[in-house]
N, CA, C and O atoms as CSV, one atom per row, in Angstrom:
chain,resi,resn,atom,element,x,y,z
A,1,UNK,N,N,89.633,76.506,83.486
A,1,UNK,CA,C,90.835,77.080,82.900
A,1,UNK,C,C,90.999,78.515,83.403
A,1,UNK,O,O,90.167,79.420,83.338
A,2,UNK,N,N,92.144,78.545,83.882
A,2,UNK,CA,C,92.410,80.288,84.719
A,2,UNK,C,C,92.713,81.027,83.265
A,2,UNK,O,O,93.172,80.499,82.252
A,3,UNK,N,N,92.306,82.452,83.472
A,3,UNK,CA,C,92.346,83.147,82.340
A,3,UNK,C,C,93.135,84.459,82.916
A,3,UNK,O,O,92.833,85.257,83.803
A,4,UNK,N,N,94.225,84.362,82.086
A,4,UNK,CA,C,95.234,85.827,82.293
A,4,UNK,C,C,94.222,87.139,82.604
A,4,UNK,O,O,93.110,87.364,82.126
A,5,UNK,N,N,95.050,87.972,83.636
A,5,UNK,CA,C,94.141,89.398,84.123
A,5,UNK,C,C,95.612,90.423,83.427
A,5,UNK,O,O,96.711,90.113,83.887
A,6,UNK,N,N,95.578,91.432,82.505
A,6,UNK,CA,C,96.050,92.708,82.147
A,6,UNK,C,C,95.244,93.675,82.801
A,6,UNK,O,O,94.017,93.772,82.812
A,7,UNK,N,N,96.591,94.764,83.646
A,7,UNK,CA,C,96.153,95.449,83.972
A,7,UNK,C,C,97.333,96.700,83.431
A,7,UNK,O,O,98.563,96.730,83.403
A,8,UNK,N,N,96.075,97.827,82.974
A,8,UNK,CA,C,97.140,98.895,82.771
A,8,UNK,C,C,96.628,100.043,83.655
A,8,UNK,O,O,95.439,100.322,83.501
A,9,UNK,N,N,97.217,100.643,84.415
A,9,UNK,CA,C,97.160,101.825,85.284
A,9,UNK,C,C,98.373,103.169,84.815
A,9,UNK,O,O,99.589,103.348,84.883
A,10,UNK,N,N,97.225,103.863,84.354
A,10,UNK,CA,C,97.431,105.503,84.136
A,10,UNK,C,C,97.790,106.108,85.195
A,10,UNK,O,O,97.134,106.062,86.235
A,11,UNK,N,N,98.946,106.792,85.047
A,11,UNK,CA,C,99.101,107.778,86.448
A,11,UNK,C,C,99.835,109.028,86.150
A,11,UNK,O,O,100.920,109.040,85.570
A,12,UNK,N,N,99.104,110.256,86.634
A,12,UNK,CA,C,99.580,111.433,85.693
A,12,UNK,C,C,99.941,112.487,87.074
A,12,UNK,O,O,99.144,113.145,87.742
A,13,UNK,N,N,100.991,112.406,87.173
A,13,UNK,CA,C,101.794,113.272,88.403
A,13,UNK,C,C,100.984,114.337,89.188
A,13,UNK,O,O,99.868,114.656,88.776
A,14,UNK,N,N,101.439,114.825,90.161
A,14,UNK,CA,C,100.246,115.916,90.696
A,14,UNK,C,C,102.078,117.030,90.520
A,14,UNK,O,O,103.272,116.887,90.783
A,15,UNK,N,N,101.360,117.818,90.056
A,15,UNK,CA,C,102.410,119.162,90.031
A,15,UNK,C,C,103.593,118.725,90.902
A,15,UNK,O,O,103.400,118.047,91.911
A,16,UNK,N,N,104.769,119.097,90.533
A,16,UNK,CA,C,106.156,118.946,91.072
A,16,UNK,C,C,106.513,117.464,91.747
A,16,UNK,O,O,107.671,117.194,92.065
A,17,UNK,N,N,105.250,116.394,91.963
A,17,UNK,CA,C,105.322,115.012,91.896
A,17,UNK,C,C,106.021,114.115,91.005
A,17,UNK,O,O,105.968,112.959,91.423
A,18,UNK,N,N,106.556,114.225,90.095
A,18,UNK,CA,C,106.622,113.272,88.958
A,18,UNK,C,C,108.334,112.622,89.271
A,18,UNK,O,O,108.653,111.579,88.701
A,19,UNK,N,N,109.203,113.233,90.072
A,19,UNK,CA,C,110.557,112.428,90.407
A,19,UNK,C,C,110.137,111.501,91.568
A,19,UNK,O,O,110.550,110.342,91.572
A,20,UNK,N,N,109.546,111.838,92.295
A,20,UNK,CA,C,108.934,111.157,93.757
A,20,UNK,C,C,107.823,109.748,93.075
A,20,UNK,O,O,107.863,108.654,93.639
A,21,UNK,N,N,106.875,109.977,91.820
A,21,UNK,CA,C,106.595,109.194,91.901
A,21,UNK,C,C,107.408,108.311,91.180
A,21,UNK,O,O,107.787,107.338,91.833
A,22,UNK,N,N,107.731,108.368,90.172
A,22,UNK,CA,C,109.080,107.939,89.509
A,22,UNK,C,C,109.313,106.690,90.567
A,22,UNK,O,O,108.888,105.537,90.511
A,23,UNK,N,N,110.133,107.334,91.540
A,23,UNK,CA,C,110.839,106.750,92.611
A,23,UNK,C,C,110.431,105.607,93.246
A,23,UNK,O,O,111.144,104.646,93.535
A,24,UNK,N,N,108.571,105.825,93.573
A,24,UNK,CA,C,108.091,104.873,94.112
A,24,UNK,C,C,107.747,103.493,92.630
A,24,UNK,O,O,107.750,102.267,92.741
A,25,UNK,N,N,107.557,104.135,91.695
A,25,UNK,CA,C,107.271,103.445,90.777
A,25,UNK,C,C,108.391,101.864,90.744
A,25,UNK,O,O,108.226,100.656,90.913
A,26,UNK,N,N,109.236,102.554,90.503
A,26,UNK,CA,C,110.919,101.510,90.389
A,26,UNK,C,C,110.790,101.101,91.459
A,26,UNK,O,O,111.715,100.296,91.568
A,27,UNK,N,N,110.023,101.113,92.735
A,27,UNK,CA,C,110.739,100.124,93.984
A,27,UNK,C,C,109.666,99.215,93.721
A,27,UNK,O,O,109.898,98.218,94.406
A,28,UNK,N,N,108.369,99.020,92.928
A,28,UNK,CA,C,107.348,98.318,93.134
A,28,UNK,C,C,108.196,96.889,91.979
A,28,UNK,O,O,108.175,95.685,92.236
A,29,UNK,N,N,108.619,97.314,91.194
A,29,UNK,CA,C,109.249,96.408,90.068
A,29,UNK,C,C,109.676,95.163,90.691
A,29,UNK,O,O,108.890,94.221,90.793
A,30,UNK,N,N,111.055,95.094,91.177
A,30,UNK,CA,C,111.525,93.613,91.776
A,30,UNK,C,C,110.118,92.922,92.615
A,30,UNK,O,O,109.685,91.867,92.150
A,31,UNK,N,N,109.678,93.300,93.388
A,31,UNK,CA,C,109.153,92.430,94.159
A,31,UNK,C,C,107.558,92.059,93.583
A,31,UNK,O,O,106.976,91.049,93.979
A,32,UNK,N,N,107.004,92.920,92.697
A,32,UNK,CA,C,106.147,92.708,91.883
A,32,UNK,C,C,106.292,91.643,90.769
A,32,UNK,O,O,105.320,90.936,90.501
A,33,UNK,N,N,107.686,91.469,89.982
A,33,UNK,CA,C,108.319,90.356,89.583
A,33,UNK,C,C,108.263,89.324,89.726
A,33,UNK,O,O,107.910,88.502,88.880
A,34,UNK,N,N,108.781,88.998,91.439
A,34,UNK,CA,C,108.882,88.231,92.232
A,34,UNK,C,C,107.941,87.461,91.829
A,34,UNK,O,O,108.087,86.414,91.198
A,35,UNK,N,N,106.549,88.147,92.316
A,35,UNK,CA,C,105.416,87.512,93.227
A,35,UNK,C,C,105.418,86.195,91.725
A,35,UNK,O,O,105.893,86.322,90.597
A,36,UNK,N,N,104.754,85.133,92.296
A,36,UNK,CA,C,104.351,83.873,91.976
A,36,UNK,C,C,103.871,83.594,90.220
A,36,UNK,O,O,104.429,83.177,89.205
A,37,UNK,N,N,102.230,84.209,90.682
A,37,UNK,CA,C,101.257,84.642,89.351
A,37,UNK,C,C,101.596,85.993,88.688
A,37,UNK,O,O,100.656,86.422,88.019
A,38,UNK,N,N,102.869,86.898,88.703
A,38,UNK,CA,C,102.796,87.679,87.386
A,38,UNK,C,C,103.570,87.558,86.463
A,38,UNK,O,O,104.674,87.291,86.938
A,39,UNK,N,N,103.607,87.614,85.246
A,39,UNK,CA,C,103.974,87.225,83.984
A,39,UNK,C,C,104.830,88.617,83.375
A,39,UNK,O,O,105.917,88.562,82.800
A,40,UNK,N,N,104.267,89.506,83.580
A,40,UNK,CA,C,104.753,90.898,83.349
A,40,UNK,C,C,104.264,92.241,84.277
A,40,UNK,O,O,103.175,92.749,84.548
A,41,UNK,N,N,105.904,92.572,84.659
A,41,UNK,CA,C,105.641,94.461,85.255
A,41,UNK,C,C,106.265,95.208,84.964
A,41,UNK,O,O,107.454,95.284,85.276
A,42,UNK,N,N,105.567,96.098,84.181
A,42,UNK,CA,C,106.510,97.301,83.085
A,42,UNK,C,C,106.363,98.763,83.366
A,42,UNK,O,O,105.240,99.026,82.936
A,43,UNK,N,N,106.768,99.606,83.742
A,43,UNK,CA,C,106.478,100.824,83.901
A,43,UNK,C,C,107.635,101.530,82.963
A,43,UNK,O,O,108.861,101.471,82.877
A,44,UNK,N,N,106.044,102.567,81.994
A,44,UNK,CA,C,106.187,102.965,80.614
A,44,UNK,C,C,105.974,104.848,81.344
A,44,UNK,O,O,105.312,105.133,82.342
A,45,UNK,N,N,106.793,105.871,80.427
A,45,UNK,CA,C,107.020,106.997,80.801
A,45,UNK,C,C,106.215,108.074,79.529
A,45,UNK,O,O,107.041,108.558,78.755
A,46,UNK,N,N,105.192,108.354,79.339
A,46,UNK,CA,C,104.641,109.176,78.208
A,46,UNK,C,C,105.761,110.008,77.329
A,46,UNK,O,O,106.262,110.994,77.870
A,47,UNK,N,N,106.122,109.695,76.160
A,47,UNK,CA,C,106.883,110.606,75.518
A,47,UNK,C,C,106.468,112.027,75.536
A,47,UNK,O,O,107.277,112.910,75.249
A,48,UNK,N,N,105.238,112.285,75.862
A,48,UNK,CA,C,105.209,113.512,75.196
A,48,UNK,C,C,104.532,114.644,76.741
A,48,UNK,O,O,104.516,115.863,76.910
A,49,UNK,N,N,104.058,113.456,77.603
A,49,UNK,CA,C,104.000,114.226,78.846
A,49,UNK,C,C,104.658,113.265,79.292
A,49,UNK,O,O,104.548,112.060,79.062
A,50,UNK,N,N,105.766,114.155,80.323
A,50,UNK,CA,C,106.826,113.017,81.038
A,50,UNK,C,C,106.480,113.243,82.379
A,50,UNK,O,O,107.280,112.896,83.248
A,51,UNK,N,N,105.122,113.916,82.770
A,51,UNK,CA,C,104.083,113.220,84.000
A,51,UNK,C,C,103.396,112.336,83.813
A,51,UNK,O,O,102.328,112.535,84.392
A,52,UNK,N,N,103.415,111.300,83.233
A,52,UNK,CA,C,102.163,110.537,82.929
A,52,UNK,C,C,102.929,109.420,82.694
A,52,UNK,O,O,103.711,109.227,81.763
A,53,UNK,N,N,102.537,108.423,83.962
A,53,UNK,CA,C,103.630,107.187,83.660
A,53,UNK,C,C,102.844,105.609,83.597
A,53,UNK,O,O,102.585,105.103,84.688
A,54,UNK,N,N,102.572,105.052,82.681
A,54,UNK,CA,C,101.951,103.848,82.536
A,54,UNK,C,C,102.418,102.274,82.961
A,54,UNK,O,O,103.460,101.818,82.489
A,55,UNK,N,N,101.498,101.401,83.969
A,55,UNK,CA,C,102.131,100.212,84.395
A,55,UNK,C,C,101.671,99.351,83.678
A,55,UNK,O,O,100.448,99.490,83.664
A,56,UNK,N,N,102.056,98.337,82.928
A,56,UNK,CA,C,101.443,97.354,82.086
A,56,UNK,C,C,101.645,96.294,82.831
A,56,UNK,O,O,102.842,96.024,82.921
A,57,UNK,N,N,101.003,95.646,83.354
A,57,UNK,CA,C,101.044,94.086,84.100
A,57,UNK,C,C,100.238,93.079,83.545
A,57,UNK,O,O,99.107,93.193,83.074
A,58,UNK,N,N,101.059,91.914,83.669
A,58,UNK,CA,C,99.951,90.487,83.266
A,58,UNK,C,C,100.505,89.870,84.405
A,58,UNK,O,O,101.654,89.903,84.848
A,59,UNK,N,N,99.321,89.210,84.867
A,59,UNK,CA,C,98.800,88.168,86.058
A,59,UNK,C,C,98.279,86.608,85.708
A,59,UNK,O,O,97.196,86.319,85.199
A,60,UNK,N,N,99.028,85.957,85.997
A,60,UNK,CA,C,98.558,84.216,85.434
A,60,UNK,C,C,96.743,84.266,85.687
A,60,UNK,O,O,95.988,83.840,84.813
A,61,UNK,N,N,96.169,84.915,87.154
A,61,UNK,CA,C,94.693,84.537,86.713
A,61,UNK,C,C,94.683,85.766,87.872
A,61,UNK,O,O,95.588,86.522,88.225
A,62,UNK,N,N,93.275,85.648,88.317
A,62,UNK,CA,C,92.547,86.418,89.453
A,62,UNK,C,C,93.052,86.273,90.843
A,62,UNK,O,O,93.025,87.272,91.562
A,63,UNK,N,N,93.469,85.249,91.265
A,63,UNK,CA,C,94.141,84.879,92.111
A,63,UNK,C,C,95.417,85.579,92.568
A,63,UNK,O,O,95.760,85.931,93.696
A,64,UNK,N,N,95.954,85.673,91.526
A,64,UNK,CA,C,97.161,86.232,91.185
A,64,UNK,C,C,97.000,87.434,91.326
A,64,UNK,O,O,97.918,87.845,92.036
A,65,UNK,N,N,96.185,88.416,90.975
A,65,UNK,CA,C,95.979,89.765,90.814
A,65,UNK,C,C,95.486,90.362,92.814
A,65,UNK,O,O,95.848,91.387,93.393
A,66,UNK,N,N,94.717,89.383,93.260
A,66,UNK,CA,C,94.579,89.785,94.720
A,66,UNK,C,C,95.611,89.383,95.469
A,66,UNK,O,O,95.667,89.871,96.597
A,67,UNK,N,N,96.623,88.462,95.080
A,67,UNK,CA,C,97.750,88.352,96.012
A,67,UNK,C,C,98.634,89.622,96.040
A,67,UNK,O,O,99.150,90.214,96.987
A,68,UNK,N,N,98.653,89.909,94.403
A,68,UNK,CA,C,99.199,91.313,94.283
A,68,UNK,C,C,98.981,92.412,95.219
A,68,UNK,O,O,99.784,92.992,95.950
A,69,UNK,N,N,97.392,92.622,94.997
A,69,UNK,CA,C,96.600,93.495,95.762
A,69,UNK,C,C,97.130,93.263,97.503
A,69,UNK,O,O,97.654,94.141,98.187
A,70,UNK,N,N,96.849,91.965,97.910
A,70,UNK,CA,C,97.021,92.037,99.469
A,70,UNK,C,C,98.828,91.795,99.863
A,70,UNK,O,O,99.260,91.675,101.009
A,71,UNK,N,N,99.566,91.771,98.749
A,71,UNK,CA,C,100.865,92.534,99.247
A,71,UNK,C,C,101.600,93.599,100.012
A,71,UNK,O,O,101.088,94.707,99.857
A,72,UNK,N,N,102.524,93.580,100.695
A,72,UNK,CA,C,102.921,94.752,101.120
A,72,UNK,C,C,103.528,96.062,100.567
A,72,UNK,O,O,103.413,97.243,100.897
A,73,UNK,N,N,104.384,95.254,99.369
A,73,UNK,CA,C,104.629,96.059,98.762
A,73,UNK,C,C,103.827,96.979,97.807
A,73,UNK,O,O,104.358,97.911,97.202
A,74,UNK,N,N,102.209,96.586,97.687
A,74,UNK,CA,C,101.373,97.176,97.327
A,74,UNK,C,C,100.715,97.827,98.000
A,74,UNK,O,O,100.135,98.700,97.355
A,75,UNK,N,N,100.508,97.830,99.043
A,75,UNK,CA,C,99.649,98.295,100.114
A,75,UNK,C,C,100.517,99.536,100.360
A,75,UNK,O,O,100.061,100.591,100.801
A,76,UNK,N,N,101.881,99.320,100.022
A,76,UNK,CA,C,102.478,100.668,100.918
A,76,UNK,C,C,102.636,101.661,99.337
A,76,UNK,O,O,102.837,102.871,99.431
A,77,UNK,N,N,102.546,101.145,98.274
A,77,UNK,CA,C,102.372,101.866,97.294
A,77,UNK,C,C,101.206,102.848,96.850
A,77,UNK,O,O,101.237,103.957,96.318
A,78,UNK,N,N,99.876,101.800,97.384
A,78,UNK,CA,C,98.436,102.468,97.297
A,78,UNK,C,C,98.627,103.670,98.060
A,78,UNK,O,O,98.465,104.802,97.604
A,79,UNK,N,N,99.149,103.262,99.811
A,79,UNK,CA,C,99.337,104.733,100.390
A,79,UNK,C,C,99.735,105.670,100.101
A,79,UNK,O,O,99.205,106.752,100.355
A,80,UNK,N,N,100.838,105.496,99.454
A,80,UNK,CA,C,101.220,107.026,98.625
A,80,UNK,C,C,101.061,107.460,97.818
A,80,UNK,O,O,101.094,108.689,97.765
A,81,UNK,N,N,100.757,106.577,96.565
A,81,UNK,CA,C,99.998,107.227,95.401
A,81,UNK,C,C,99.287,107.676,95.331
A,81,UNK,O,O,99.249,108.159,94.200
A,82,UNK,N,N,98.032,108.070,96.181
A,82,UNK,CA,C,97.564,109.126,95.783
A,82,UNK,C,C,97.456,110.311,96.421
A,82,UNK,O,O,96.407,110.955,96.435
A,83,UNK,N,N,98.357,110.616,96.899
A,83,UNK,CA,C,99.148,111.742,97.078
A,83,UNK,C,C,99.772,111.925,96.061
A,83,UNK,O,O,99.282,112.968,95.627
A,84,UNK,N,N,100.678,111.550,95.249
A,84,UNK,CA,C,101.233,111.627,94.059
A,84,UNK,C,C,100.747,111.751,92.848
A,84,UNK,O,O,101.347,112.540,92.119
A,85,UNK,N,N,99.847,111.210,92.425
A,85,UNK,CA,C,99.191,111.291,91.595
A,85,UNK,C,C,97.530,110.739,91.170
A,85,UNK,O,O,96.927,109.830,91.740
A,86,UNK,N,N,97.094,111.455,90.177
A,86,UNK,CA,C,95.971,110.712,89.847
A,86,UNK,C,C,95.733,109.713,89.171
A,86,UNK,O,O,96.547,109.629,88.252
A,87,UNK,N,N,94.822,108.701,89.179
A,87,UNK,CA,C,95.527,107.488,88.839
A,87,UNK,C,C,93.941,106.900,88.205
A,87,UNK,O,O,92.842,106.892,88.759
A,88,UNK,N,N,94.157,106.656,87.489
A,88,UNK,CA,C,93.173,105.520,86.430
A,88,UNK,C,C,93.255,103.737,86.243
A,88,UNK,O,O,94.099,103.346,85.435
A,89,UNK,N,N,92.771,103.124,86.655
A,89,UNK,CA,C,93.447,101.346,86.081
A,89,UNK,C,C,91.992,100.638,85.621
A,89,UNK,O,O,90.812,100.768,85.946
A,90,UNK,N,N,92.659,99.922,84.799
A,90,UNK,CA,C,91.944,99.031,83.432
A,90,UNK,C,C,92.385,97.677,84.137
A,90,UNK,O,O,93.388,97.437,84.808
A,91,UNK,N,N,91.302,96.856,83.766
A,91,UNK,CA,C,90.945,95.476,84.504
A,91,UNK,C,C,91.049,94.457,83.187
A,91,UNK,O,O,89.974,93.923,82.914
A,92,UNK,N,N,91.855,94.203,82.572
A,92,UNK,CA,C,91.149,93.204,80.325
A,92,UNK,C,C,91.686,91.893,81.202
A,92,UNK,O,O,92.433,91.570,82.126
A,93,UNK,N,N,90.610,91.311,80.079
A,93,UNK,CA,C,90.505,89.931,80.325
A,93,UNK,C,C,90.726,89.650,78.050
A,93,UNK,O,O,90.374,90.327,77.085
A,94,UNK,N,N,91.274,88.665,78.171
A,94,UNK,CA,C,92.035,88.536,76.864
A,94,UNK,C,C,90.637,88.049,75.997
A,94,UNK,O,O,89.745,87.342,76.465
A,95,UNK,N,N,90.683,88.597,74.655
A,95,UNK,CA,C,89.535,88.613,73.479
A,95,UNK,C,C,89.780,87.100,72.953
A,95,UNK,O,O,88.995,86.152,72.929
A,96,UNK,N,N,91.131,87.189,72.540
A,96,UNK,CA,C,91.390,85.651,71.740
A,96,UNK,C,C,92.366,84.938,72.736
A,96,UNK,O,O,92.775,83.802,72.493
């Protein structure tokens, strides 16, 4: 039985970064959508620091999560992000 992958990735602007990453953020959406195995792609904006922008994704299984990974549209995202910002991501695998 394949078991859903959540991933949430923290990303907190690098000084005067935060419209640029913005920018790249929204182009990852449609085609992240797209792909096959994901269930959800959300990019969330910190109310209270509006550098700090959170991606919430669900992935049908593991499979799903490296197709993500060996995408293009990911690959050209990794390249620039971190230039943009610093970035944290969480790997959950579901409790119940």
């Amino acid at each position: 039985m394949a078991t859903q992958v959540k991933s949430i990735a923290v990303l907190n602007a690098k000084t005067g970064k935060s419209d640029e990453l913005r920018d790249l953020l929204e182009g990852m959406i449609s085609p992240s959508r797209a792909e096959p195995g994901n269930l959800k792609y959300e990019i969330w904006q910190d109310r209270t620091d509006p550098n700090r922008f959170i991606l919430d994704e669900v992935y049908a299984d593991e499979d799903a999560v490296e197709a993500h990974r060996a995408s293009l549209h990911y690959q050209d995202y990794r390249a620039q992000a971190s230039s943009l910002a610093d970035r944290t991501v969480f790997l959950l695998k579901p409790v119940i």
